[in-house]
Every structure is written in structure tokens, then in C-alpha cells.
N, C-alpha and C positions, 0 to 999 in steps of 0.2 A: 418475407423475401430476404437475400441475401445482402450484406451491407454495401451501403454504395461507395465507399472506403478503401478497396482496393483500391492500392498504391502505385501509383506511375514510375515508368522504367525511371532510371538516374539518366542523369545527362551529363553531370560533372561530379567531380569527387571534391572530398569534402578535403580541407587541409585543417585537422583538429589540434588545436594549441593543446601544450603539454601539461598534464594534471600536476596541480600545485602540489607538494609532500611539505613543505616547508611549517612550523609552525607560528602563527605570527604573535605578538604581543596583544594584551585585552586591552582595546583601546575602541571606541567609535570607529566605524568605518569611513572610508573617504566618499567625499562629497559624489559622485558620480558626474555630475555637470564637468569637476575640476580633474578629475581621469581622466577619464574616456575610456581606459581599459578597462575600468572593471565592472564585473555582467550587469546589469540590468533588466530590466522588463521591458518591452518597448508594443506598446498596443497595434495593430494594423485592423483597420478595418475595413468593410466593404469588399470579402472574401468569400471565393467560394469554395466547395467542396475540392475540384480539382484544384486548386488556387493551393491550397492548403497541404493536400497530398502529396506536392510538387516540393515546396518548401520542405517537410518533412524526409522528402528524395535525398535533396540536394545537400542536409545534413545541415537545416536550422533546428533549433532547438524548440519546438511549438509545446510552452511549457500546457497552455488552459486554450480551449476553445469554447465560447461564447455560440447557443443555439442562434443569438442573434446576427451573426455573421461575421466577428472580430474575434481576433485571436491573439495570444501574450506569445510572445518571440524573446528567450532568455539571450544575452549577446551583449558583447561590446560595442563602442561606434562603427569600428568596421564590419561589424554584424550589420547596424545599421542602412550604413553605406551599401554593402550588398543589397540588402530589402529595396533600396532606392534604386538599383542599377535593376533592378528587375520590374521596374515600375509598380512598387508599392508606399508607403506614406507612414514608416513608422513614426509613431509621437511616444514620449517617455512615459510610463508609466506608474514606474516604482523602483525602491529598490532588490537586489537580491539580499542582502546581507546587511543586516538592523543591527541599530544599536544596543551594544553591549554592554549590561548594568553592570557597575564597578565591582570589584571583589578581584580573590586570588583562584588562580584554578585547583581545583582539585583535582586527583589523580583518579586517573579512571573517566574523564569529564576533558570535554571541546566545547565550542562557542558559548563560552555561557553558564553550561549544567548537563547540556547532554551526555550521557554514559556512552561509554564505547561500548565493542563490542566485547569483549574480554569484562567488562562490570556488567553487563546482564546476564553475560553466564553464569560470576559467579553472585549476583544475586538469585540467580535460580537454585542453586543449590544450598547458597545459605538459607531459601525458604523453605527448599525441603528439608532440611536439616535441623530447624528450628520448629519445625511445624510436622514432626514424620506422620501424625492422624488426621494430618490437613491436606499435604502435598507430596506429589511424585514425580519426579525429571525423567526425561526419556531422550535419547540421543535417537535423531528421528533420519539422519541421514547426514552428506557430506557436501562442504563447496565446491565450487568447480577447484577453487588452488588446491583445497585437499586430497582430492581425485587427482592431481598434476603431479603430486611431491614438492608442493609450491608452498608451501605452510596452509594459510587455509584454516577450515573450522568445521567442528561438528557442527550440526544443526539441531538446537533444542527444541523441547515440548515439557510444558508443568499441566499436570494433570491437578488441578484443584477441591475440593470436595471433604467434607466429612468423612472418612476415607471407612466404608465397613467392609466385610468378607466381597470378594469380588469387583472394589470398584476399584476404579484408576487403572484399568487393565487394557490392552490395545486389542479387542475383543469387540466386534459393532453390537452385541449380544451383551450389551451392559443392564442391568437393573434400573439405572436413572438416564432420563433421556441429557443431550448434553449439549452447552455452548462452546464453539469453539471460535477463536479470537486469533489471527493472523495480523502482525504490523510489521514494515518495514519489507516489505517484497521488492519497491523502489527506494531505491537506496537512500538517495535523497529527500524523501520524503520523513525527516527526522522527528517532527512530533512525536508520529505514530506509534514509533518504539516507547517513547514516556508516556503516552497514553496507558500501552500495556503493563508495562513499571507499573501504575498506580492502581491499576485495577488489579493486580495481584496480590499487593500490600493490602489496598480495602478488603478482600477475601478473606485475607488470611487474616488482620488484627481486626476484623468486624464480627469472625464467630467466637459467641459467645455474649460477646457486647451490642450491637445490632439486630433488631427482631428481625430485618428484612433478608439481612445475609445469612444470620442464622438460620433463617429458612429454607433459603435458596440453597446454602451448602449442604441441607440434610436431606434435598431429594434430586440434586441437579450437581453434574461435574460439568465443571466450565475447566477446557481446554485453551491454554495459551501457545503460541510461538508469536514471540517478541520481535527476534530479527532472523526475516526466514531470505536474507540474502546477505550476507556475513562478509564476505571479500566486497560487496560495494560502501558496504556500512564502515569497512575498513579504509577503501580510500577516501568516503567521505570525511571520515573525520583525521585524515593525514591532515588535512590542510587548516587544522587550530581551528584559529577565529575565522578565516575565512575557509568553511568546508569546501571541500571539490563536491562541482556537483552532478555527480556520479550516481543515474538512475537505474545501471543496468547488472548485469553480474559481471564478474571478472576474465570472462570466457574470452579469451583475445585471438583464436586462433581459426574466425573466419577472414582476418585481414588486417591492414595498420592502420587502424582507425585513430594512434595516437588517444588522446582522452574521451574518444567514445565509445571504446572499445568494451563487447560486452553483447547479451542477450537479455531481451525486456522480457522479464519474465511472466511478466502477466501478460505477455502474448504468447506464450509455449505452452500452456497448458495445452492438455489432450483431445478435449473436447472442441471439438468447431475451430480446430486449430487452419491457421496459412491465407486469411483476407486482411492481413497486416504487411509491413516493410518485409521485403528480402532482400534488403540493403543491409549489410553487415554494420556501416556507421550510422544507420539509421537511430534514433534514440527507440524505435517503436520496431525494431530489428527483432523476428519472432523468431527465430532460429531456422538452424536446417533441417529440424524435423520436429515433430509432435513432441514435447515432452521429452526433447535433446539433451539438457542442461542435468546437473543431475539435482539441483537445488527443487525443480520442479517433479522431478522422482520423488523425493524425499519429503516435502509438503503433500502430490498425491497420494502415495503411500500411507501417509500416519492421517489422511484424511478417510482412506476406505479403511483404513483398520479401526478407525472408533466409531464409525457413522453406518448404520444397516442402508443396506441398499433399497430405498423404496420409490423407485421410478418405473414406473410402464414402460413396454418393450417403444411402444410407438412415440415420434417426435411431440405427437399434441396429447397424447395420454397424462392428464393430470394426476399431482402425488394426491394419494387419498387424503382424506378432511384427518384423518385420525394419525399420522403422519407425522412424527417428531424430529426434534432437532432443529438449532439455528445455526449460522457460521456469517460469521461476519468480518471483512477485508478493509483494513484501515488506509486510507489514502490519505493526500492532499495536491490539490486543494479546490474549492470553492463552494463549500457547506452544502453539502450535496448526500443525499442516502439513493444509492440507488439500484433499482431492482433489475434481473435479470429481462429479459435478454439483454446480450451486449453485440451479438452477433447478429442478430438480425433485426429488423424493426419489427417483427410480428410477436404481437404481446405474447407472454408465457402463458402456459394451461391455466396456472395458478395466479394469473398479473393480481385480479382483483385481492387475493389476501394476500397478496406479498404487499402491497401499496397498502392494507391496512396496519401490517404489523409494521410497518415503515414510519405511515405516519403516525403510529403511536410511539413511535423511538421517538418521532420529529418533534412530540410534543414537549421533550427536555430540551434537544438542538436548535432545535426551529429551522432545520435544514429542509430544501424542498425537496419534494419525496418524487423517483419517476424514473425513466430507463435513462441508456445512456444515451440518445436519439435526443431526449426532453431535458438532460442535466447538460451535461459537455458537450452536446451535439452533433455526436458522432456513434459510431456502432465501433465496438472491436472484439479481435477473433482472440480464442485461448486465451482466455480470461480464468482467473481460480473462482469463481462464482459462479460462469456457466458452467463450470466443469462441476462442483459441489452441488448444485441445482440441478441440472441435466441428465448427469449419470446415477446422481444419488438421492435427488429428491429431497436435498435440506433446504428447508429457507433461508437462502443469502443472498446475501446486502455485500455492498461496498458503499464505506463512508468517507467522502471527499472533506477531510480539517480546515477549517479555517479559512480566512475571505482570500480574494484576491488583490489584496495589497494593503498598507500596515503596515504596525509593530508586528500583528500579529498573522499576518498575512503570507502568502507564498509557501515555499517550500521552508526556508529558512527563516521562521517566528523566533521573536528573541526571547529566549528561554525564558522571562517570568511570564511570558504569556501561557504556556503551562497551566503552571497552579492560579491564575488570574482569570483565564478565560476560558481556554479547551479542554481541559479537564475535568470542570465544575461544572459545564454543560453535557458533556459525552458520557460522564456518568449514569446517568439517569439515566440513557438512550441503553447505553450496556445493559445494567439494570432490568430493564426494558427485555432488551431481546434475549438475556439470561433465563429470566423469567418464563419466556411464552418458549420453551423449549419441549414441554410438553407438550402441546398442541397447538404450535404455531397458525396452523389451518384450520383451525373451530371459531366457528361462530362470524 
């Protein structure tokens, strides 16, 4: 059945404060108790479905929802105060913005250690460039500012592999079947991008030295894009140590949303597109058409060109058992792998071996494996995994990073949680779904 998600008209418009540009000094953040202005988490509980659709109308910020019935609300006090004026019960939950281990920043680097966007491009080519038998870059499409004459960014792809006659080529007609690895589609969602950073690096300096990668790279291309939404990964890290947080793309011209301005692009995809917000300041705003944006061109595009098409004509026709390829969508947050569908609650042809090759990721993460109905407790429409799944028949996942509150928690983890905790777990999950690329659906 269709999700019960569809989003109630607006009633009031949103008045959105103005995205920070400012860079601040690396210092601990303030206390939140002794602000009041700056965002927090604030828990509500005892909510329901429409309860929820309402708030996301009216342009609060519903960062996590809870199958259990509470939901994380990102905001000020007077965030607060609205939730109270509407007869809700927020209580504090966390903060947004962790403290910041001591050091000087480096260039190329915001809150922390996170790379901009401008340092993962040009680490991408310094791996191609150092590694030409290893890796290959591919300029996969444009941002929305680039498409404007607004400055803007290409959109990358590293093609990874022991590279022989015919591989790394944008050809679904490839020799080795392939993982492909998507981070950063929500802008603020910053781990995600350093997740990919280091699973490129292990590729690349593990063949040779590594019996496992060395394997892996001499029958399998693993497909990367690190930041496949580049103008929000840009205002997020305008704002230093305190990032703006900026989940959507830069697309400002359905209205003046002020700092919400933008299209969530994991609601644009093509497939099972339009039971999401048509609310322009909506954070969960799908666009004004299918696959509008052109960031979402340019991720589906370089996604049918490496991946063969193996889906049955019909909605319930299962991908064959003998059926390759993974793809997997890095999110955050709440340790969560989750399988397709997202659009509707009715399990996939495929549910039962997607949920195994899941919970064999789960066995590095220890994330709970299950749809989006059973993780976040919600269904959503134009998703890049029902669309990679649906029309193409790869097995994919989306992986929700990291808990819901902490150091290392939220959207914004403070960066030694990285190499400390998300990293060293997520590894092995990759690994994982690197591996069964060959036959994701056997056995």
C-alpha cells in the first residue's frame, strides 16, 4: 500500500533565520541551557503520524523520528516555545554542535577535520593521479549553482579497481560486477562524506598489502561519489565550527525560504516520486517534478550507466537470484541499514535477501537491519535506493551513521568520532557489501 505520509496543506509560513557564513574560532561550544539561541535537539513525544506531517508543514526541522512515537525537533527556545504554543511538550535532548578537540585548522578543513568540498575533489584526483592502475574520475554531472552561472561544482565519480582492458568505463556491460557508494546527498549529514574519504584511501593503499582488498580489487569496481550535493556541503561548511545546517541543495527559486531554501533530494528521485512535502520550506520539499534538480539527473544518470538493468517489467516481479551489484546510500543518523521499500509498506519481491545481505553488513555495525516503516518509522517517496532497486534491480541499502545523541551522535559528530568509532565499525559493513557484489541474491 501507498505510504500514509502524505503531507498536510501548510497553514502558516515558515519565518526561517538567516544561514550563518561567518567563521567562528575553535573553541567548545556554548552551553545551550545559557543561549537559548543556538539549535538543539528537543525530544516530543506522544505523536502521531499526522501530528508529525503537520510540524514538518509548518517548517520545523523533524530531524529523527522514533517507530515509537517521538520525534527529535532541531531549534532554538523559540523553536521550543512554538512546539508549546501548539500543544506539544518539548524536553532537551542534546546538543547540535560537540565539542571541539583542541588543534589549529587546517586548510581545506571546518569543525574539526571535516574536508570541504573543494578537498575531496581534489583528493579525488590526486588518487587518480597517484594510483592511474588503480583509479579513474569522472565528472558525472552539475550543481544546481553551476547550472545558474552561480559558481557551483561539477559532480564527481572515482571508479576504483585494478584497473584491466575495459574496466572503469560508464558501460552497465562491465566484465566485474560493482559496488557503488553514495555520501553526502543531505548536506548536513557530514560524517558520511569522511566515511567515503577513507574507504577510498583503504582501496587504494590496501592493494598489494591486504589479501582481502587485494582481492576485492582484482574482480570487483567499487564506484564512489563522496559529495553528490556540493552547493549544500558548501553552505554547510560556511559557517566554521558552527556548520549551517543545511540538508537540501541550493535550489532557492521555488520561494524565500531564507535558510531553507533548497530541494531534498532524496525525495526527487524518479521512481515513486511526489508522497512527500510540496512545501517549498519544507526540509522534506521534493521538488516540482520528478527528478527536477539536476544533481538528481546527474547521480541517476552515472547510476544506469554503470549498473545493467535487471528488474522485471512488473511491480512484484523479483531481480533474478543470479542478479548483481550493490549500491549503498550513506546517511545519518540512528545506526540503522535499511532496506527498500521506502515508498510503501509492502515488503520488496526481494525483502527476504535484502535483510540478509543487511544483516550481514549488521554484523560489523551492529545496526538494526529493516525498512523505513521498522527504522525511522516512516515511508518516503523518491528515494535514490528505491529508485536503484526498483528500476534497476541492484541491491540497496541506506545506512543511517551514528546514534542519536553524543559526542558522537547527530548530524554533527565531533570529528575524532570518525577514526574512533564510525569508521572502524562501517568498514567491515562496506567490505561486506563490496564483496557480495557478485551475487547479492544467492543463497
Amino acid at each position: 500500500m501507498q505510504s500514509k505520509r502524505r503531507l498536510a496543506t501548510a497553514s502558516i509560513a515558515v519565518t526561517a533565520a538567516a544561514a550563518v557564513t561567518g567563521v567562528a574560532t575553535m573553541t567548545a561550544q556554548a552551553d545551550p541551557a545559557e543561549s537559548g539561541t543556538e539549535p538543539v535537539t528537543w525530544s516530543v513525544a506522544d505523536i502521531d503520524p499526522d501530528q508529525i506531517a503537520e510540524l514538518e508543514d509548518l517548517g520545523f526541522d523533524v530531524a529523527y523520528e522514533d517507530p515509537g512515537g517521538s520525534i527529535l525537533v532541531i531549534g532554538d527556545d523559540t523553536v521550543a516555545d512554538d512546539l508549546r504554543d501548539l500543544g506539544h511538550d518539548p524536553m532537551f535532548h542534546d546538543t547540535v554542535y560537540k565539542d571541539l578537540a583542541p588543534g589549529i585548522r587546517q586548510a581545506g578543513t571546518y569543525y574539526g577535520g571535516y574536508r570541504t568540498v573543494e578537498a575531496h575533489e581534489n583528493h579525488l584526483q590526486a588518487v587518480a593521479a597517484e594510483h592511474p592502475d588503480l583509479a579513474r574520475v569522472y565528472d558525472i554531472g552539475n550543481s544546481w549553482r553551476k547550472t545558474q552561472g552561480a559558481g557551483g561544482h561539477d559532480i564527481w565519480a572515482i571508479c576504483i579497481t585494478k584497473i584491466a582492458d575495459g574496466d572503469c568505463e560508464r558501460s552497465p556491460e562491465s566484465a566485474k560486477p560493482r559496488f557503488s557508494l553514495m555520501t553526502q546527498l543531505h548536506a548536513r549529514e557530514i560524517a558520511t562524506g569522511e566515511i567515503s574519504w577513507r574507504w577510498i584511501d583503504t582501496l587504494v593503499e590496501g592493494y598489494g598489502t591486504d589479501e582481502a582488498i587485494t582481492s576485492l580489487m582484482d574482480t570487483t569496481e567499487m564506484w564512489v561519489v563522496p559529495i553528490a550535493n556540493p552547493d549544500g556541503v558548501d553552505i554547510v561548511a560556511s559557517g566554521g565550527d558552527a556548520p549551517v545546517l543545511q540538508r537540501k541543495n541550493a535550489n532557492g527559486s521555488a520561494g524565500n525560504c531564507g535558510s531553507r531554501l533548497g530541494v531534498d533530494l532524496n525525495r526527487n528521485s524518479t521512481f515513486a516520486w511526489g508522497a512527500d512535502s510540496t512545501y517549498p520550506c519544507s526540509e522534506t520539499y521534493q521538488g516540482a517534478s520528478a527528478g527536477s534538480e539536476p544533481e538528481t539527473a546527474a547521480i541517476e544518470d552515472w547510476l544506469r550507466s554503470i549498473h545493467p538493468d535487471q528488474r522485471g517489467e512488473g511491480a512484484d516481479d523479483p531481480v533474478p537470484d543470479d542478479a548483481r551489484d550493490v549500491f549503498v546510500s550513506l546517511h545519518s543518523y540512528g545506526e540503522y541499514i535499511i532496506v527498500p521499500w521506502g515508498y510503501t509498506d509492502d515488503p520488496a519481491p526481494n525483502d527476504a535477501q535484502l535483510r540478509k545481505l543487511g544483516a550481514e553488513m549488521a554484523e560489523s555495525n551492529g545496526y538494526f537491519v529493516g525498512t523505513g516503516s521498522e527504522t525511522v518509522g516512516y515511508g518516503v517517496s523518491g528515494t535514490t535506493d528505491d529508485m536503484t532497486y526498483g528500476e534497476l534491480g541492484i541491491a540497496s541499502f541506506t545506512f543511517e551513521l551514528g546514534p542519536t545523541f553524543g559526542a558522537c551522535g547527530g548530524f554533527l559528530p565531533a570529528y575524532q568520532c570518525i577514526e574512533r568509532e564510525l569508521w572502524p565499525i562501517n568498514r567491515g559493513a562496506l567490505m561486506t557489501a563490496a564483496q557480495a557484489a557478485a551475487a547479492p541474491y544467492a543463497g
